[in-house]
C-alpha positions in Angstrom: -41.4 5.7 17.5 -38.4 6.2 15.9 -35.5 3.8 15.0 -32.3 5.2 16.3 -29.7 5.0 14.2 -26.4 3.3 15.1 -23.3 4.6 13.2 -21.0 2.3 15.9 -20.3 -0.3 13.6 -19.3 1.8 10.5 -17.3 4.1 12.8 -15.6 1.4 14.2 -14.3 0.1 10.3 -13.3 3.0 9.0 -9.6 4.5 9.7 -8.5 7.8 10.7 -6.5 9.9 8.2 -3.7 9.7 9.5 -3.6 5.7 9.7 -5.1 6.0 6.1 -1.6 8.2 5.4 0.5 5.7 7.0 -0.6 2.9 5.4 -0.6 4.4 1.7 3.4 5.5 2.3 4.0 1.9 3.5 2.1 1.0 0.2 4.1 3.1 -1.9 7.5 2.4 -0.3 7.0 -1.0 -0.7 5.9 -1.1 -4.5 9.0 1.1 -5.1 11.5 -0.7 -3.2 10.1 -4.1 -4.9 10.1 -2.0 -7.8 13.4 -0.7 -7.9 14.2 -4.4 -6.8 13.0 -6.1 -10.1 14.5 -3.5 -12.3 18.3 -4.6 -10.4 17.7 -8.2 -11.4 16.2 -7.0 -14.9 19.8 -5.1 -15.2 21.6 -8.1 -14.1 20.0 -10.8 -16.6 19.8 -8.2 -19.6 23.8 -7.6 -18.9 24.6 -11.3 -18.2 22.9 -11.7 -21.7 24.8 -9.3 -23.6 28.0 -10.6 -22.6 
């Protein structure tokens, strides 16, 4: 008797490539728009200051 093995479940978690792909780019987008965000009001409050 042998136990089958059922890979439904972990098959079922894990994502395709390509979802993997799309959701990394939204990642990365994201960090660099908020990124690109906080380095505008940076500017802003560093100028502000100097005049």
């Amino acid at each position: 008797m042998a136990t089958p093995i059922t890979t439904t479940n972990t098959a079922r978690r894990a994502l395709p490539g390509w979802l993997w792909f799309v959701v990394l780019w939204c990642a990365g987008v994201g960090a660099a728009v908020s990124l690109g965000f906080v380095f505008k009001v940076f500017m802003n409050l560093t100028l502000f200051a100097v005049k």
